[in-house]
LOKOLFI-546556 format. One record per atom (N, C-alpha, C, O): residue number from 1; residue in three letters; atom name; x, y, z negated. Coordinates in nm, 2 decimals. Layout:
// residues N
[NUM, "ala", "CA", [X, Y, Z]]
...
***
This chain:
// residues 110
[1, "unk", "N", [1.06, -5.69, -5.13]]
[1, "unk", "CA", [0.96, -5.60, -5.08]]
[1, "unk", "C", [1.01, -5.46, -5.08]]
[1, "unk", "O", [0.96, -5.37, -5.01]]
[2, "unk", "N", [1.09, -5.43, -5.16]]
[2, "unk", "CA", [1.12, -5.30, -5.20]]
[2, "unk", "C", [1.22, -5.29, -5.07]]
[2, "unk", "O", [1.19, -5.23, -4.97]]
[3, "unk", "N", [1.33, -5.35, -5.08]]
[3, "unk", "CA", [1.43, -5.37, -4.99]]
[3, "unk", "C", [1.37, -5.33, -4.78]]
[3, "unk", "O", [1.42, -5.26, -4.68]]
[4, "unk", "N", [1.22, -5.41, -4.78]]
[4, "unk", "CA", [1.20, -5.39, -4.67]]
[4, "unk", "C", [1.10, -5.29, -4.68]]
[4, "unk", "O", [1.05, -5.28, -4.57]]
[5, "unk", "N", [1.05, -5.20, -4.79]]
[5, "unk", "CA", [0.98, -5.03, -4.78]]
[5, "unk", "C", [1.10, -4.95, -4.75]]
[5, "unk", "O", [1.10, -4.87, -4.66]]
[6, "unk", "N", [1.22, -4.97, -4.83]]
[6, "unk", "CA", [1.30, -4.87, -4.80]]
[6, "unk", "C", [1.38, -4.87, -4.65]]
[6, "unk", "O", [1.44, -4.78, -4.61]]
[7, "unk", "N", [1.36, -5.01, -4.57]]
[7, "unk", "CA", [1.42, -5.05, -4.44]]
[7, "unk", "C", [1.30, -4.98, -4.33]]
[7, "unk", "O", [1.36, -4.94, -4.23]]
[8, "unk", "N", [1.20, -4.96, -4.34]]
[8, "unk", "CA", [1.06, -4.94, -4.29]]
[8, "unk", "C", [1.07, -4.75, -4.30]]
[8, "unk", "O", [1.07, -4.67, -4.21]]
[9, "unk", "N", [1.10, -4.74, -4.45]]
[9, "unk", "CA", [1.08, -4.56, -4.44]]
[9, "unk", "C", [1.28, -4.48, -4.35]]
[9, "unk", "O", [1.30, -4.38, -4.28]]
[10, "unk", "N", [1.36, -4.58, -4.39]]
[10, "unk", "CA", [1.44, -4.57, -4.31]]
[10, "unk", "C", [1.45, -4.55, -4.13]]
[10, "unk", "O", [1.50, -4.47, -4.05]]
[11, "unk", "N", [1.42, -4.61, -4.12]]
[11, "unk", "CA", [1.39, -4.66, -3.97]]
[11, "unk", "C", [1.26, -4.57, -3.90]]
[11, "unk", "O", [1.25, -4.53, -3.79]]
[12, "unk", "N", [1.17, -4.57, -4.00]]
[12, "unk", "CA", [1.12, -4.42, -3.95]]
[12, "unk", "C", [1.19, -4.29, -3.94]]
[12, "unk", "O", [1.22, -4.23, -3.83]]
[13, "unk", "N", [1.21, -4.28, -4.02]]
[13, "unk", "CA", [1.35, -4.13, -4.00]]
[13, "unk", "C", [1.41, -4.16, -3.93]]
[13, "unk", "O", [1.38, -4.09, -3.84]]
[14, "unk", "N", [1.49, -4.24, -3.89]]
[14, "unk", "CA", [1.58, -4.26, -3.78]]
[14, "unk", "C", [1.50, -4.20, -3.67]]
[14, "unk", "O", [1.54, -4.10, -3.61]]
[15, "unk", "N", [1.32, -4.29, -3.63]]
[15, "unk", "CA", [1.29, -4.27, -3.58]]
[15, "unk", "C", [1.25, -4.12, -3.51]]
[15, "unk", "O", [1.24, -4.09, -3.39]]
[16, "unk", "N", [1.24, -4.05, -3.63]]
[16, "unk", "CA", [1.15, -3.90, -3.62]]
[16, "unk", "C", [1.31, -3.82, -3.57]]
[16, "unk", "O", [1.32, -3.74, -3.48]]
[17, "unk", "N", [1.39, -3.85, -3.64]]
[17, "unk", "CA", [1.53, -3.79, -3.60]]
[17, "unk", "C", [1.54, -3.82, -3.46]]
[17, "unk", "O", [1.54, -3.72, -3.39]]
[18, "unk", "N", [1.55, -3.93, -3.38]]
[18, "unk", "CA", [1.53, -3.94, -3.27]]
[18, "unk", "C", [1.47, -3.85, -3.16]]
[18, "unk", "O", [1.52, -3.79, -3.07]]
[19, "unk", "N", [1.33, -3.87, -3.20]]
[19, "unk", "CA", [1.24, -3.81, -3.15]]
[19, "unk", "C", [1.19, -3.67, -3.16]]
[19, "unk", "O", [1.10, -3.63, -3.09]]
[20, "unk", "N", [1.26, -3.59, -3.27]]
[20, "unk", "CA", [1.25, -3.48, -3.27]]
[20, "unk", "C", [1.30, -3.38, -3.17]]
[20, "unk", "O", [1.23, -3.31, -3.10]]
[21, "unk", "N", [1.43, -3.38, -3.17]]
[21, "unk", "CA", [1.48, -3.30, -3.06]]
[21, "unk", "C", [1.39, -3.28, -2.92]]
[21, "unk", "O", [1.34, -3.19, -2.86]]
[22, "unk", "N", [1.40, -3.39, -2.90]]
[22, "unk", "CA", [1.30, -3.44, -2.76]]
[22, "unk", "C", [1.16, -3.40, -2.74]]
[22, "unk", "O", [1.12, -3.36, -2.63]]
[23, "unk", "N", [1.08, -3.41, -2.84]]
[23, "unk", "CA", [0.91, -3.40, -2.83]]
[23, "unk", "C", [0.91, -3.23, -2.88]]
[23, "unk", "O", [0.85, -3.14, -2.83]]
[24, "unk", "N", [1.00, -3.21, -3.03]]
[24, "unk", "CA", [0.98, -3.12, -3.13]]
[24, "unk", "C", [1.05, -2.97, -3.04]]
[24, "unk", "O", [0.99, -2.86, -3.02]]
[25, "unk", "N", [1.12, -2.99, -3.01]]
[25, "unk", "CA", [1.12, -2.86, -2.88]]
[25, "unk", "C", [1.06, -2.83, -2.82]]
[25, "unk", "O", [1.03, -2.71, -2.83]]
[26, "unk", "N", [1.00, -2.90, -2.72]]
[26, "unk", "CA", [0.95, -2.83, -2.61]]
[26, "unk", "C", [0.81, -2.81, -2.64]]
[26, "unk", "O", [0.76, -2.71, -2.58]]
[27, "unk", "N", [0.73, -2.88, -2.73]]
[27, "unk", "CA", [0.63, -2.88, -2.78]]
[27, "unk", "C", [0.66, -2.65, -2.87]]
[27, "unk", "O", [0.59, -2.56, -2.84]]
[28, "unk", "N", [0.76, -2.66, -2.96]]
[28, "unk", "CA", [0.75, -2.53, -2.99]]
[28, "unk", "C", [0.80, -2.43, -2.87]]
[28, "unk", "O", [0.77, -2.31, -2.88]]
[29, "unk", "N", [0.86, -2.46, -2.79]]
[29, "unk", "CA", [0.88, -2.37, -2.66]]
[29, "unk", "C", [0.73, -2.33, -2.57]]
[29, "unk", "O", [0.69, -2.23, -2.50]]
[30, "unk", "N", [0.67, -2.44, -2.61]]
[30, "unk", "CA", [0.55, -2.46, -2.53]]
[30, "unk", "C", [0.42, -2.36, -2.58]]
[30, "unk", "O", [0.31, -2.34, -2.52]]
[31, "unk", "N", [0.47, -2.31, -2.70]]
[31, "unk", "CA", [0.40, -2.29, -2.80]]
[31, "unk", "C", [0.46, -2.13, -2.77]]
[31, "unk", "O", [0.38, -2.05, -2.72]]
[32, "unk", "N", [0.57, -2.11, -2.80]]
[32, "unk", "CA", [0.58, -1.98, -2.80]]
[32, "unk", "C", [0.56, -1.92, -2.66]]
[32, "unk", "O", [0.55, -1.80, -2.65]]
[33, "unk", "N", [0.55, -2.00, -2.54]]
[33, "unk", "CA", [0.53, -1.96, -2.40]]
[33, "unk", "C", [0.38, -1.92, -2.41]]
[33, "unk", "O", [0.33, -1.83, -2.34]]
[34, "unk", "N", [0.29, -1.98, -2.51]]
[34, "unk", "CA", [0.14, -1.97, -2.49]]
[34, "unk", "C", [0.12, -1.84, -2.60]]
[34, "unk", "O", [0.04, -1.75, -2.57]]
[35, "unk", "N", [0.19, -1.82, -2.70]]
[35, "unk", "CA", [0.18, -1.71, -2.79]]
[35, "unk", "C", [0.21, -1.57, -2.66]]
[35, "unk", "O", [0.12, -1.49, -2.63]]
[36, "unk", "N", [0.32, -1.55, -2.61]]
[36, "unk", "CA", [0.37, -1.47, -2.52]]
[36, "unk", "C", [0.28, -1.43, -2.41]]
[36, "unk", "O", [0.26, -1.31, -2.38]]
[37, "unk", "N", [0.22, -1.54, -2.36]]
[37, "unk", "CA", [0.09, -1.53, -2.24]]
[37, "unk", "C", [-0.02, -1.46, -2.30]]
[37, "unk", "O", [-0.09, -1.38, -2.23]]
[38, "unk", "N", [-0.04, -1.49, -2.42]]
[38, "unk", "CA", [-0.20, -1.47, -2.50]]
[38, "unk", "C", [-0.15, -1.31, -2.54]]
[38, "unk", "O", [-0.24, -1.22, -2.53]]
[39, "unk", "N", [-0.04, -1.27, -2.57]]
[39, "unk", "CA", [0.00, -1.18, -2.61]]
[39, "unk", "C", [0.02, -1.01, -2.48]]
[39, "unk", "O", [-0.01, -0.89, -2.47]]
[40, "unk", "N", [0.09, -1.14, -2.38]]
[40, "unk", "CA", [0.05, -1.03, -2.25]]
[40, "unk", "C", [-0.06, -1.03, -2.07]]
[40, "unk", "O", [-0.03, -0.98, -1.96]]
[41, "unk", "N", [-0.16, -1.10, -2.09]]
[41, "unk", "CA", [-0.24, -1.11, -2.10]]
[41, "unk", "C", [-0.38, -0.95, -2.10]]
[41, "unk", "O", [-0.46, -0.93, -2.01]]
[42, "unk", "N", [-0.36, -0.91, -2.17]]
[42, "unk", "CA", [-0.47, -0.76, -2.15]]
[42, "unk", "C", [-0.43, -0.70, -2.12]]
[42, "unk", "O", [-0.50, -0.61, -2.07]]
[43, "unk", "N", [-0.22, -0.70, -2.12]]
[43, "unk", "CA", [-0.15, -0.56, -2.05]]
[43, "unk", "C", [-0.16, -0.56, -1.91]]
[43, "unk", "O", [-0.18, -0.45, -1.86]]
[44, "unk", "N", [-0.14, -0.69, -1.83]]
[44, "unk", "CA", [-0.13, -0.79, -1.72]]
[44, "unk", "C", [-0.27, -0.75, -1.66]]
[44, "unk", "O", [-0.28, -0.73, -1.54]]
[45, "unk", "N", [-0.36, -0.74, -1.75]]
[45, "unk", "CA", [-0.50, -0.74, -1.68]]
[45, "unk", "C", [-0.50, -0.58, -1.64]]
[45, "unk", "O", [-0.53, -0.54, -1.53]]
[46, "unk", "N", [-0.44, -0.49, -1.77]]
[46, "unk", "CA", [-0.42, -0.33, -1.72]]
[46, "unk", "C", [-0.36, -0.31, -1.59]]
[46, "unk", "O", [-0.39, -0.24, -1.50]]
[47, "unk", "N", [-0.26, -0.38, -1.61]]
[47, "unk", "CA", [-0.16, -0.33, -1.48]]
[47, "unk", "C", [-0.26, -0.36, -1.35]]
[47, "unk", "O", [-0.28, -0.28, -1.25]]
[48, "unk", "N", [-0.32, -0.46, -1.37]]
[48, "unk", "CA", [-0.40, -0.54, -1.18]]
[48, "unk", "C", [-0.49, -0.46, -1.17]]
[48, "unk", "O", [-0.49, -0.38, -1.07]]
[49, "unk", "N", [-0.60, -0.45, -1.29]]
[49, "unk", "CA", [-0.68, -0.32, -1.28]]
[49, "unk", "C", [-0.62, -0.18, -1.24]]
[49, "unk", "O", [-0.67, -0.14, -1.14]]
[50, "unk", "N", [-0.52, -0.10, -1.30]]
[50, "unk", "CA", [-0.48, 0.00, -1.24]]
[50, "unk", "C", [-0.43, -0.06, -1.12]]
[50, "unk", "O", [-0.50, -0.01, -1.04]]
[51, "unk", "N", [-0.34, -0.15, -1.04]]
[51, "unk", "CA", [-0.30, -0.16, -0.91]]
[51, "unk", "C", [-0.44, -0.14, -0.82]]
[51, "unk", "O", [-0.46, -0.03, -0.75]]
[52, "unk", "N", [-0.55, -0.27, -0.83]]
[52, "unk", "CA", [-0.64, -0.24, -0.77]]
[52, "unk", "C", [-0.70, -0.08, -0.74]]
[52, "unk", "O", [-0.75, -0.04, -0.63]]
[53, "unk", "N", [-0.68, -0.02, -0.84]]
[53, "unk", "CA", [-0.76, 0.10, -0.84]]
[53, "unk", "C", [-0.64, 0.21, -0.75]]
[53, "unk", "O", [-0.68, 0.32, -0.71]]
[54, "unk", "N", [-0.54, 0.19, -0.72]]
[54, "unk", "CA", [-0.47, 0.27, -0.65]]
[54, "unk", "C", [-0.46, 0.19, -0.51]]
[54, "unk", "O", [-0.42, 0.24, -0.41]]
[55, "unk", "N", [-0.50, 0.10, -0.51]]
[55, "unk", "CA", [-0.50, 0.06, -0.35]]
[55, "unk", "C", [-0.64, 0.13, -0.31]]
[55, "unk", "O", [-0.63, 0.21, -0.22]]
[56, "unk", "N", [-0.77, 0.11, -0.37]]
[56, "unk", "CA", [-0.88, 0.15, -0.33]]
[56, "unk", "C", [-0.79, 0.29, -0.27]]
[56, "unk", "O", [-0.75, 0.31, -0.16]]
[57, "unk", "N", [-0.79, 0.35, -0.40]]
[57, "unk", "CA", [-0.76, 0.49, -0.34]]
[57, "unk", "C", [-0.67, 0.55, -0.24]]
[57, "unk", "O", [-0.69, 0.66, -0.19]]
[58, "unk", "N", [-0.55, 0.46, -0.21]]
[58, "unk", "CA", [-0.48, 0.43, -0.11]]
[58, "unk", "C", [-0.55, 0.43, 0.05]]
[58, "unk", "O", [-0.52, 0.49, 0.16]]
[59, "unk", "N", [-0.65, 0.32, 0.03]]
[59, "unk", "CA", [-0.75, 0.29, 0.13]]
[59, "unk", "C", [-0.85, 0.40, 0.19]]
[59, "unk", "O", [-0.89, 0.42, 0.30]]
[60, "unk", "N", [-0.87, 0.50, 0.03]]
[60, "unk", "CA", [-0.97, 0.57, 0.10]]
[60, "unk", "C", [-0.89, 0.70, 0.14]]
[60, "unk", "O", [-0.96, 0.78, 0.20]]
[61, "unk", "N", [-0.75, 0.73, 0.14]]
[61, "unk", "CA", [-0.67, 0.86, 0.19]]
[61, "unk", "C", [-0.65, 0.77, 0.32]]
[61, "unk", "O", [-0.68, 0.85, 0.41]]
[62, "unk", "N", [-0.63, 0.67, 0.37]]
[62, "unk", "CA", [-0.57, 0.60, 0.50]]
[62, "unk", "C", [-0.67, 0.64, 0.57]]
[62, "unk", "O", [-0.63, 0.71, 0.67]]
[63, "unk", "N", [-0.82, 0.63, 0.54]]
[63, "unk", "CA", [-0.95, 0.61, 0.58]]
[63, "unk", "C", [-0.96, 0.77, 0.63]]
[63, "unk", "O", [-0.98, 0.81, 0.75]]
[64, "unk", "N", [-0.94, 0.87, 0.52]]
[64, "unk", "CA", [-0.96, 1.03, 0.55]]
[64, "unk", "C", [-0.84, 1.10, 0.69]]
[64, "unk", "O", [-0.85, 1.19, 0.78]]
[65, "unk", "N", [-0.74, 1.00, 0.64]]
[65, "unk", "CA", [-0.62, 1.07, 0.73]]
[65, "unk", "C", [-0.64, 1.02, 0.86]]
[65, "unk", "O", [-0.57, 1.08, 0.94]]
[66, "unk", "N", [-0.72, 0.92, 0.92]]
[66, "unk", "CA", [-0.71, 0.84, 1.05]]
[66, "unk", "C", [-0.84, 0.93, 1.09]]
[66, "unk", "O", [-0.85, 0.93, 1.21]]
[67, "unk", "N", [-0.93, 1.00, 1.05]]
[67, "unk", "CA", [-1.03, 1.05, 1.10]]
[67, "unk", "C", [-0.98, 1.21, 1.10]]
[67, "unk", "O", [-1.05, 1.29, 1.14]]
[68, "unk", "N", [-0.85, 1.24, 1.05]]
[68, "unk", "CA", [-0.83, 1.39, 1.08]]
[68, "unk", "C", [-0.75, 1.33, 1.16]]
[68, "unk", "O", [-0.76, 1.43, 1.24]]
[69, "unk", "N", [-0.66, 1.25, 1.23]]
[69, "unk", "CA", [-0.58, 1.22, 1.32]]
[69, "unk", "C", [-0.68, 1.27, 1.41]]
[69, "unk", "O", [-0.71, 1.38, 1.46]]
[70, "unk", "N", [-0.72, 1.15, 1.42]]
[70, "unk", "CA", [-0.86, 1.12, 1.52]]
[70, "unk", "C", [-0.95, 1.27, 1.58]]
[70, "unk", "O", [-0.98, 1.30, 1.70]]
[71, "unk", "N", [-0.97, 1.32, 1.50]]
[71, "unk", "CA", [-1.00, 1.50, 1.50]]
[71, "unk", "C", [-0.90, 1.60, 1.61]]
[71, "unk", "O", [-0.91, 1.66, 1.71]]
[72, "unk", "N", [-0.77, 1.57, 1.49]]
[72, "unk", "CA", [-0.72, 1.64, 1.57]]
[72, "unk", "C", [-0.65, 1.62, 1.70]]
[72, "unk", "O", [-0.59, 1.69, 1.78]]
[73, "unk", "N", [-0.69, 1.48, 1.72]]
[73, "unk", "CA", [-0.65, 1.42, 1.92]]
[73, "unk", "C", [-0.75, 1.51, 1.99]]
[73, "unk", "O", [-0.72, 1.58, 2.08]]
[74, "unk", "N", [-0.84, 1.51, 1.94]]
[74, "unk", "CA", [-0.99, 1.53, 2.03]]
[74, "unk", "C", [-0.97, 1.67, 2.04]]
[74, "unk", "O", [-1.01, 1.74, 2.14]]
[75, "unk", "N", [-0.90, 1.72, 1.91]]
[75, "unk", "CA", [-0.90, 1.88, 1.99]]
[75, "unk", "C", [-0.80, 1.90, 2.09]]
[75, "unk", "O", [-0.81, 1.99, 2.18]]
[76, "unk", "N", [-0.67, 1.81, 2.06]]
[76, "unk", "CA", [-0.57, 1.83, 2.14]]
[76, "unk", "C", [-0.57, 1.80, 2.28]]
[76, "unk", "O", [-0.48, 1.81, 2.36]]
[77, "unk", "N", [-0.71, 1.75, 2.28]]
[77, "unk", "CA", [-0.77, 1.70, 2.44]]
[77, "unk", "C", [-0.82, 1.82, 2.48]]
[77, "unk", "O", [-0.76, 1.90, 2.55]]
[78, "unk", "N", [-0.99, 1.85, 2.42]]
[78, "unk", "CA", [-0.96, 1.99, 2.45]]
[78, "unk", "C", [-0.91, 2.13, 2.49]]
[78, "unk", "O", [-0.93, 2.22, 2.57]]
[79, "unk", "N", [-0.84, 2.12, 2.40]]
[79, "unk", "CA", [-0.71, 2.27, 2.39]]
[79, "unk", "C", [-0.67, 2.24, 2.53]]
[79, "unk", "O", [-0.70, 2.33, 2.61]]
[80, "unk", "N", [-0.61, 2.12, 2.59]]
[80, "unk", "CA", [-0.52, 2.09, 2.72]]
[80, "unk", "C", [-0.63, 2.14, 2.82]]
[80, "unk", "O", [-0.60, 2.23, 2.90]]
[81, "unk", "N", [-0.77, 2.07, 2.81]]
[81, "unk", "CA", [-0.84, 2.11, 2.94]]
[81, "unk", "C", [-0.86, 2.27, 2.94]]
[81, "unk", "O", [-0.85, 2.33, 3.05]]
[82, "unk", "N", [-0.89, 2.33, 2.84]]
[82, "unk", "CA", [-0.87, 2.49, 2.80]]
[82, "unk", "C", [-0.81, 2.55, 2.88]]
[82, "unk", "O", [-0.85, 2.63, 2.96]]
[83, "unk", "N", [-0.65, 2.48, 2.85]]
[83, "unk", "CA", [-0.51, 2.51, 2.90]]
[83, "unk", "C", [-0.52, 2.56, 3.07]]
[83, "unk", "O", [-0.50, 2.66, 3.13]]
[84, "unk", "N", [-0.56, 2.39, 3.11]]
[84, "unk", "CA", [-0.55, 2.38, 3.21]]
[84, "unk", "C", [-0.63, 2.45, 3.32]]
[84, "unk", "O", [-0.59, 2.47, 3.44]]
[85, "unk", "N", [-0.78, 2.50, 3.24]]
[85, "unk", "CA", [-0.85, 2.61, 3.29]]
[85, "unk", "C", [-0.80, 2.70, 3.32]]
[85, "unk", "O", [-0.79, 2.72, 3.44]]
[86, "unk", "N", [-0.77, 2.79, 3.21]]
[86, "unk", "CA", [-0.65, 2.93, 3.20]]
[86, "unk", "C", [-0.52, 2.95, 3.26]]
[86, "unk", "O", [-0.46, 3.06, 3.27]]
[87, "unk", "N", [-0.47, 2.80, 3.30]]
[87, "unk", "CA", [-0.40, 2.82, 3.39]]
[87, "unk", "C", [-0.41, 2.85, 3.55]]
[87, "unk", "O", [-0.33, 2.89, 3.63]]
[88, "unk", "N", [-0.56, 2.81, 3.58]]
[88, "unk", "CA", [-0.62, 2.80, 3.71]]
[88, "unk", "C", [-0.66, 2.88, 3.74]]
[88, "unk", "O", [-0.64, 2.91, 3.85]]
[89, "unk", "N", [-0.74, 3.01, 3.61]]
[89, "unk", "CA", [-0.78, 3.12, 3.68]]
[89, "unk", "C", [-0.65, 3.21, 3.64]]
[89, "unk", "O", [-0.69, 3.32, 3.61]]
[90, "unk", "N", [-0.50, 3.22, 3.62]]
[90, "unk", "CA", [-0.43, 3.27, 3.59]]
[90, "unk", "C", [-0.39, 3.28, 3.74]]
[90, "unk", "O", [-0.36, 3.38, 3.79]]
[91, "unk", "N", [-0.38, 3.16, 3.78]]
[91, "unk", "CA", [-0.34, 3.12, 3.94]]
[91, "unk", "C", [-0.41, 3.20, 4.04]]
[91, "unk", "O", [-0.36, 3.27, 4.13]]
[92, "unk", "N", [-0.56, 3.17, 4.01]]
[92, "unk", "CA", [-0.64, 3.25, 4.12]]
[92, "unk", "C", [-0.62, 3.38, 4.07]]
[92, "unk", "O", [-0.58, 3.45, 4.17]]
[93, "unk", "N", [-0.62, 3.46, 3.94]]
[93, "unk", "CA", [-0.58, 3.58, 3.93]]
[93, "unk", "C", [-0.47, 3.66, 4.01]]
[93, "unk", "O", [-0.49, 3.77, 4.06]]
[94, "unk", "N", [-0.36, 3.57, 4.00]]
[94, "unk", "CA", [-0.24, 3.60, 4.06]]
[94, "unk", "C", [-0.24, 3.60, 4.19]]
[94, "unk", "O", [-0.20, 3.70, 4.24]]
[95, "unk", "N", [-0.28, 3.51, 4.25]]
[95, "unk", "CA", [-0.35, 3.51, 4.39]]
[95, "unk", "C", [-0.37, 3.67, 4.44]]
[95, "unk", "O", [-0.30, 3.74, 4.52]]
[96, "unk", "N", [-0.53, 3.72, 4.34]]
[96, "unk", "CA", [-0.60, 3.78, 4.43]]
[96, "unk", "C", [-0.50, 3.92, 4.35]]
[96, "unk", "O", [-0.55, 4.02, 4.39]]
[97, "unk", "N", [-0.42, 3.94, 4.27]]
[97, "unk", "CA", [-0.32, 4.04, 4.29]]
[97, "unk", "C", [-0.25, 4.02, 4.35]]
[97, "unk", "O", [-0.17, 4.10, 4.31]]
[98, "unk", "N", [-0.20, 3.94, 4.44]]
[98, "unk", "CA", [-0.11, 3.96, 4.55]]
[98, "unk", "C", [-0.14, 3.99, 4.64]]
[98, "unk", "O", [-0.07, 4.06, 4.71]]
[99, "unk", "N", [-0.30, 3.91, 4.67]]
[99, "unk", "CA", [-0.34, 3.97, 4.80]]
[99, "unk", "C", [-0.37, 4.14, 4.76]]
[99, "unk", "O", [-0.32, 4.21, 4.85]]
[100, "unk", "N", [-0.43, 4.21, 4.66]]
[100, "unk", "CA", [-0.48, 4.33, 4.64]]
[100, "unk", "C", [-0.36, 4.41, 4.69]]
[100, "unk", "O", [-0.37, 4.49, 4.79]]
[101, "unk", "N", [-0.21, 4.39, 4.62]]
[101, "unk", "CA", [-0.10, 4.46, 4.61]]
[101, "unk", "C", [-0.06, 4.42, 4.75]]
[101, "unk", "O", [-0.01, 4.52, 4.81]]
[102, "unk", "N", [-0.07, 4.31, 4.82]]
[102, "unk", "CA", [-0.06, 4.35, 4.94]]
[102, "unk", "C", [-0.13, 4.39, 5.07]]
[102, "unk", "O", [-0.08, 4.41, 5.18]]
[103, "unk", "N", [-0.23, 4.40, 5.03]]
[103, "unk", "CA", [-0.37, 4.51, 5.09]]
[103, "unk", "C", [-0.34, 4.64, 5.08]]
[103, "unk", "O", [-0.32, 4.73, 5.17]]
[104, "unk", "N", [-0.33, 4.66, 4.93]]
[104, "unk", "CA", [-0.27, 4.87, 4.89]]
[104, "unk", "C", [-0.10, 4.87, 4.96]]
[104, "unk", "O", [-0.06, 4.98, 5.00]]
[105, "unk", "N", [-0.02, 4.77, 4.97]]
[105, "unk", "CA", [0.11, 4.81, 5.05]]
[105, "unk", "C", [0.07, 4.81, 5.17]]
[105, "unk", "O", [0.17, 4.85, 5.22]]
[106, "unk", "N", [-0.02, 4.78, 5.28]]
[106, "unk", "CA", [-0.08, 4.82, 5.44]]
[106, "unk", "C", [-0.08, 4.91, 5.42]]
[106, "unk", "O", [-0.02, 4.99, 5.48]]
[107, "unk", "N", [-0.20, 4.94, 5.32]]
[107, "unk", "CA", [-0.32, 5.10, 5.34]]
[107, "unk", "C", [-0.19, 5.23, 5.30]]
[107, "unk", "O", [-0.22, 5.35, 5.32]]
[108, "unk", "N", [-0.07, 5.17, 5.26]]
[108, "unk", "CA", [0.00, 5.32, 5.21]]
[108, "unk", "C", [0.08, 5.35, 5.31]]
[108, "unk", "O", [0.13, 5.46, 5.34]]
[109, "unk", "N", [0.09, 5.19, 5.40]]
[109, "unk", "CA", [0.25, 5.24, 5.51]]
[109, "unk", "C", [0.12, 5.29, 5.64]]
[109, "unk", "O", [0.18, 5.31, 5.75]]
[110, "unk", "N", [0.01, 5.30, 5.65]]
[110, "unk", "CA", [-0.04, 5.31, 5.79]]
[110, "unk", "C", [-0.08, 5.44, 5.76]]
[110, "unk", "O", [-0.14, 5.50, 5.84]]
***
């Protein structure tokens, strides 16, 4: 009886030696991957929180800069028909001094 306790506690060890490498690692790898997670974890949550919070803000300069774009098209439309005015009576201006200056060059040679 004794002979087959000590074949029995033998053959367990064998067993556990066996099976340690195999189960007994990955089981503590597994362990220190969840310590590591738990550990980063609220930094992980800081960082998303500050990301999110710089995209908002990101969104809301995109948001300010497309409406001063948008602004400054509308003047740039503007300004042109301005332009195009001021060039029109710059034209008729010029016009009616050429006709004047050539009215006062008759009236001097006659």
């Amino acid at each position: 009886m004794i002979a087959r306790q000590i074949s029995m506690e033998e053959d367990v060890q064998k067993w556990i030696q066996t099976l340690a490498t195999p189960v007994g690692l990955p089981a503590v790898l597994l362990f220190a991957v969840w310590r590591v997670a738990k550990w980063l974890r609220p930094r992980a949550d800081q960082v998303i929180d500050g990301h999110l919070t710089l995209l908002a803000s990101a969104k809301d300069c995109q948001e300010k800069n497309t409406e001063c774009l948008q602004s400054m098209e509308r003047q740039a439309c503007e300004q042109t028909v301005s332009l195009q005015k001021i060039e029109q009576i710059a034209g008729e201006q010029s016009t009616i001094l050429k006709s004047l200056s050539h009215s006062l060059s008759m009236g001097q040679r006659q």
